[in-house]
C-alpha positions as CSV (number, residue, x, y, z in Angstrom):
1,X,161.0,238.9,-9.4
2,X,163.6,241.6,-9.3
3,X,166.1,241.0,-10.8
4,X,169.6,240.8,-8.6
5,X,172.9,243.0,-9.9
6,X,174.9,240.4,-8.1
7,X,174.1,237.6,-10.4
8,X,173.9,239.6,-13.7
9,X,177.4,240.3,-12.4
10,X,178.2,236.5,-12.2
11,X,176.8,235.8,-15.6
12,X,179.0,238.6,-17.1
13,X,181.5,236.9,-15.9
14,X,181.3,233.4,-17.4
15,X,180.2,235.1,-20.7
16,X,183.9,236.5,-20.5
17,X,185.8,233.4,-18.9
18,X,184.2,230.9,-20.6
19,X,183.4,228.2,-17.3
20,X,181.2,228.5,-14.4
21,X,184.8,227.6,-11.8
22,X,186.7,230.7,-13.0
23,X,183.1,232.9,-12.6
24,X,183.0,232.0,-9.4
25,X,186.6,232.6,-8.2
26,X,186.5,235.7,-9.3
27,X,183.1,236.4,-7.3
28,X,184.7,235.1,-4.4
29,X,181.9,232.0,-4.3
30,X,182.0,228.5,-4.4
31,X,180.9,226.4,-7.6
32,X,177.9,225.4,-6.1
33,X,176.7,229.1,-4.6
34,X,177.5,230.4,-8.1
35,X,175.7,227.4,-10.1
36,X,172.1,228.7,-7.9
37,X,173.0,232.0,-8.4
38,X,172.8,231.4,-12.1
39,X,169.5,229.1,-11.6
40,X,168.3,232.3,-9.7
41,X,169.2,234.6,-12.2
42,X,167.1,232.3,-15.1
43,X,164.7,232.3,-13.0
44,X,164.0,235.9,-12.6
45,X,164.8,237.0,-16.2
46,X,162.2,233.9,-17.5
47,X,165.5,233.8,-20.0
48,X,167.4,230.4,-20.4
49,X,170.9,232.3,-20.9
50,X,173.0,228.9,-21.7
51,X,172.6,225.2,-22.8
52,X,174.2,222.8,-20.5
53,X,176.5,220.7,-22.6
54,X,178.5,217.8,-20.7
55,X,179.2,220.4,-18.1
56,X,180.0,222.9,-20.1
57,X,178.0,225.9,-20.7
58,X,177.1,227.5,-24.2
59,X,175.2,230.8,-24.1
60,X,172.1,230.6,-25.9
61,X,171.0,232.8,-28.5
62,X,168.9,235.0,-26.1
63,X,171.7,234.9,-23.8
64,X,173.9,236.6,-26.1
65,X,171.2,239.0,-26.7
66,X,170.7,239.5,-22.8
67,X,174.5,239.9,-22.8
68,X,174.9,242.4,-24.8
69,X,172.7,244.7,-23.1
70,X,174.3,243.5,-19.9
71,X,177.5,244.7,-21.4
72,X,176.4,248.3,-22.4
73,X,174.5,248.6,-19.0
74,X,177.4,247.9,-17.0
75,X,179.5,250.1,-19.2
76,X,177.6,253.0,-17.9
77,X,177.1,251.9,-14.4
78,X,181.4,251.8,-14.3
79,X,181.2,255.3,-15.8
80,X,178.9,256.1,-13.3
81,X,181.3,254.3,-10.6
82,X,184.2,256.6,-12.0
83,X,182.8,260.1,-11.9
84,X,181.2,259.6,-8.7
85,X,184.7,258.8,-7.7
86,X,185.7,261.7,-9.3
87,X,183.3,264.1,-7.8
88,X,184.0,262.8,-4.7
89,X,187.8,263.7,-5.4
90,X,186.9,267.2,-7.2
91,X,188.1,266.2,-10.5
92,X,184.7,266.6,-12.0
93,X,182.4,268.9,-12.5
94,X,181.4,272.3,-14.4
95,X,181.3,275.2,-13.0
96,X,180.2,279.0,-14.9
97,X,182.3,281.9,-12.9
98,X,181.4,285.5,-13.2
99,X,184.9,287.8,-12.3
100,X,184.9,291.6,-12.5
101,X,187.5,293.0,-15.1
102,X,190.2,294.1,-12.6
103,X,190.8,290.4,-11.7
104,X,189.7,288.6,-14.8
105,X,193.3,289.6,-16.5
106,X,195.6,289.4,-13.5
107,X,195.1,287.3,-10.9
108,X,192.6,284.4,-12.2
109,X,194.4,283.4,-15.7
110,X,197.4,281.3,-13.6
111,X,195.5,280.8,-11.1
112,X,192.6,279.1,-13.3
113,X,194.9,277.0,-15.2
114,X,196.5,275.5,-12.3
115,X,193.1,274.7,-10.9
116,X,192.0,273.4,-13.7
117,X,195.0,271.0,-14.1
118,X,194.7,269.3,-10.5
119,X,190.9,269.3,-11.3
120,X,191.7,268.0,-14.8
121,X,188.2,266.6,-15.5
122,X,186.2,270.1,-14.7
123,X,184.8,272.3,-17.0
124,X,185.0,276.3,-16.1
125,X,182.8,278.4,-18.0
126,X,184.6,282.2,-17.4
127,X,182.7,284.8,-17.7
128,X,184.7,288.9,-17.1
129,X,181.9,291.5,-17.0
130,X,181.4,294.4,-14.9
131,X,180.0,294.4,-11.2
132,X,176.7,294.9,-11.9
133,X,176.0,292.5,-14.3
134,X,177.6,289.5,-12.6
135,X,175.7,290.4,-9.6
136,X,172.3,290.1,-12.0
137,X,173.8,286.9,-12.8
138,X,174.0,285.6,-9.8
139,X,170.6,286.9,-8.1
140,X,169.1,284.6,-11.4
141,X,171.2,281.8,-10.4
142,X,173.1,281.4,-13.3
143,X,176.4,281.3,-12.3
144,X,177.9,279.4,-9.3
145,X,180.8,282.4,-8.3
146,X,181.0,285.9,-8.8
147,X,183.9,287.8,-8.0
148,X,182.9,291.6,-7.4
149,X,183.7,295.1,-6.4
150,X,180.8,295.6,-4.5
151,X,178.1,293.7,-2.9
152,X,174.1,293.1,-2.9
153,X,171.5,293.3,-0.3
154,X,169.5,290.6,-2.5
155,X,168.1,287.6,-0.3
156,X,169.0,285.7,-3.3
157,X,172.5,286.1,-2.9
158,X,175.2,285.3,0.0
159,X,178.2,288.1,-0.1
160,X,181.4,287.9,1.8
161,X,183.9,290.5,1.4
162,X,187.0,288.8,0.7
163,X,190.2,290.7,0.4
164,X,190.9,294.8,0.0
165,X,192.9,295.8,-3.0
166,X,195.4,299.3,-2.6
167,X,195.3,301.6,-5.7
168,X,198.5,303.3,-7.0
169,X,198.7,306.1,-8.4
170,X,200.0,305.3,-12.2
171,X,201.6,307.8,-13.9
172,X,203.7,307.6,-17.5
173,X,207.7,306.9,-17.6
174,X,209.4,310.1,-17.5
175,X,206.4,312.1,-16.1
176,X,207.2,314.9,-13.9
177,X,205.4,312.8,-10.8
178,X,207.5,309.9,-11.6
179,X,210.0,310.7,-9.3
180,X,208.3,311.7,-6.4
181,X,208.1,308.7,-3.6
182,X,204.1,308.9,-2.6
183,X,201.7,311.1,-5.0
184,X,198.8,313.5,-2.8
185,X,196.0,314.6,-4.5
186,X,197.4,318.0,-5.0
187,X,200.0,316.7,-6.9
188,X,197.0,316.0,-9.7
189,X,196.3,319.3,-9.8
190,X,195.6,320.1,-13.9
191,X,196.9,317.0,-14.9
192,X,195.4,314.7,-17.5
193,X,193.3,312.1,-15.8
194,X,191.9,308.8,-16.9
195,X,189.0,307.8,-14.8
196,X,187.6,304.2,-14.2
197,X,184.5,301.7,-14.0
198,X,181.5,302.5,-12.4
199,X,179.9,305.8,-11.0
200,X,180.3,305.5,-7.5
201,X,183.4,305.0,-8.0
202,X,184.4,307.9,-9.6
203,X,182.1,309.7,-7.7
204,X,184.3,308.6,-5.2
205,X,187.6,309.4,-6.9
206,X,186.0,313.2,-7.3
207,X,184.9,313.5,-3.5
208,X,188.8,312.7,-3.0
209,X,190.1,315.7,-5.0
210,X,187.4,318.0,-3.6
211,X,188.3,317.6,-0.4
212,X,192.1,318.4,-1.3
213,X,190.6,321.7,-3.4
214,X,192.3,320.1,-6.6
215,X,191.1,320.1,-10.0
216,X,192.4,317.5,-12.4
217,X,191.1,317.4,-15.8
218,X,188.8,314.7,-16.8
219,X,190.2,314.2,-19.9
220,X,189.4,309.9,-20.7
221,X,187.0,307.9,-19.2
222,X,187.9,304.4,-19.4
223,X,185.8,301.3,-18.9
224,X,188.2,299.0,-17.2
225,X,191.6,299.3,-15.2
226,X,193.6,297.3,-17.2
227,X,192.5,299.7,-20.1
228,X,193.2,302.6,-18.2
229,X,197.0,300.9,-17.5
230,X,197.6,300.9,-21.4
231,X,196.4,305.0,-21.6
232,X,198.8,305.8,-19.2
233,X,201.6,303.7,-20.6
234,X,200.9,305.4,-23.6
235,X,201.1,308.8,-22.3
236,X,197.4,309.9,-21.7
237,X,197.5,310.8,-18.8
238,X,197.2,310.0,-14.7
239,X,195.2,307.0,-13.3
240,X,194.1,305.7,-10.0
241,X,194.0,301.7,-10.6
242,X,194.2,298.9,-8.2
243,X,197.9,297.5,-7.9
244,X,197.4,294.0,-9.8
245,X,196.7,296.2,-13.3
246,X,199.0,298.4,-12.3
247,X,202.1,296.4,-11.8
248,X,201.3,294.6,-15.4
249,X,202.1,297.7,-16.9
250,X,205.3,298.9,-14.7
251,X,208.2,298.5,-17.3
252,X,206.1,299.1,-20.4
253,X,205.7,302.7,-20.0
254,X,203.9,302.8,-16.7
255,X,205.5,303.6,-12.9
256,X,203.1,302.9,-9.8
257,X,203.5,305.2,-7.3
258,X,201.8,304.9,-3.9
259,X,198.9,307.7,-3.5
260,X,197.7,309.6,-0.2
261,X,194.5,309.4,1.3
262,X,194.7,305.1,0.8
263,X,191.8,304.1,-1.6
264,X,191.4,300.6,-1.7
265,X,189.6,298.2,-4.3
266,X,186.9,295.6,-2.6
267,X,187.1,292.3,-3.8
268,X,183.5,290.4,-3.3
269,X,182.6,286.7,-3.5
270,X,178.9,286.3,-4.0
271,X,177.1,283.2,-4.4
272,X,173.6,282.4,-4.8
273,X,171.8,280.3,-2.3
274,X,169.3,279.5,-4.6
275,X,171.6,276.6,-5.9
276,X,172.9,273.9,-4.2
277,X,176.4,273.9,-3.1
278,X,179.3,272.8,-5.2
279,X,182.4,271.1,-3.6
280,X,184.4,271.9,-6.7
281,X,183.2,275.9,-6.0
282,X,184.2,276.2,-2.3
283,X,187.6,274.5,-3.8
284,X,187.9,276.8,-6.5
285,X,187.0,280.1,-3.8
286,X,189.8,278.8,-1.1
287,X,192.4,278.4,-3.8
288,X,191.3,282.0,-4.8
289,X,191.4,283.7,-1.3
290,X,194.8,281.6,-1.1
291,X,196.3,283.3,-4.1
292,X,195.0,286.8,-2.7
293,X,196.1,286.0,0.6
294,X,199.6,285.2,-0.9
295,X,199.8,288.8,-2.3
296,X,199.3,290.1,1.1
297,X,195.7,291.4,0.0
298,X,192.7,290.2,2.7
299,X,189.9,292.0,4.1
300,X,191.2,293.6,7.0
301,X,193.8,294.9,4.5
């Protein structure tokens, strides 16, 4: 006979009461419903669980056995009880997210930690590597976001482009461009120039100057905006970078300046179908397109 959770649950109960009346109060039952329910439960273990003494009951040794594992059961059925609650309430959960460089040092440290205190139970894996790789990432299902710069055609993968990032054109304090209100890209023409990321996009950057019949000189190619930030605010030269990096730097040897033809930084949120989907991930996207909507940065941008 199966055996029924309702009784074990009665029998827990006198085992911490002490009498069969205050058992069954707290169940709700009367004396005599909760005196069969015990019978019932005897029944179906094939366990005599207490010796009737003068209307007392005294567990037997097996009962103490049986309550003991009834003890460390339940334990883990309340657990159970408590994070389902907490899931229910996105407070638990783990989640691995892939973010590009140009966000992973500006706009997702606050933004994380406040997420992760009103989801205090989670577990965020961060991961900050280039486009590319998270995108590989998240074709093989191994992380639940990525944040991108660009986008994949993979079945595998769902892509929506999210928000549309200007880039300023950042220049050293004290620079002859400093002063001017909005940098073209004749302005560039000669200077030092500290290109950025990925080929296309400097490919890009080129194509820009080209048209314009301008030559800059290539002088550092560096792998990530914020790194590209410091060389300028060291003095190495002229950068293009998106306006989050950009305005981390302004008072530290940096000045943003706005640039003509607008070049804009893509921000993608890519997700892999191949897993199921996570509450706590849509939660942690929303509070994401939130923050960049704040800043004034969306798609349409």
């Amino acid at each position: 006979m199966t055996v029924n959770l309702r009784h074990v649950e009665l029998f827990r109960h006198i085992m911490h009461l002490g009498t069969l009346t205050q058992a069954a109060e707290m169940m709700s039952v009367s004396q005599p419903a909760a005196s069969k329910m015990l019978n019932q439960l005897e029944r179906s273990t094939g366990i005599i669980l207490f010796q009737r003494m003068k209307g007392r009951l005294k567990p037997t040794r097996d009962g103490e056995l049986y309550f003991a594992e009834v003890q460390r059961t339940w334990e883990s059925v309340e657990r159970l009880e408590r994070m389902t609650k907490d899931i229910r309430e996105l407070q638990f959960g783990r989640l691995n997210l892939g973010v590009m460089p140009m966000l992973a040092g500006t706009l997702i440290p606050p933004l994380l930690t406040r997420f992760c205190r009103q989801h205090e139970k989670t577990s965020v894996k961060l991961h900050s590597r280039s486009s590319d790789r998270i995108i590989e990432w998240v074709i093989a299902g191994q992380i639940d976001v990525g944040i991108t710069e660009h986008f994949t055609p993979h079945p595998n993968v769902v892509c929506r482009l999210i928000a549309r990032i200007p880039n300023v054109c950042a220049v050293p304090e004290g620079h002859r461009l400093a002063g001017l209100k909005t940098i073209r890209p004749e302005d560039l023409d000669g200077e030092n120039f500290v290109s950025i990321g990925s080929p296309d996009r400097r490919i890009f950057v080129e194509k820009v100057f080209e048209q314009a019949g301008v030559l800059p000189r290539m002088f550092i190619d560096a792998p990530m905006a914020n790194v590209a930030s410091a060389l300028v605010a060291n003095g190495a030269g002229i950068a293009l970078v998106d306006e989050l990096n950009a305005q981390s730097f302004i008072g530290r040897g940096l000045v943003a300046k706005p640039f003509t033809p607008e070049i804009f930084s893509p921000v993608w949120h890519l997700r892999p179908n191949t897993l199921t989907g996570s509450s706590l991930a849509d939660a942690l996207i929303r509070d994401i397109e939130d923050e960049l909507e704040r800043l004034g940065y969306s798609a349409d941008s």
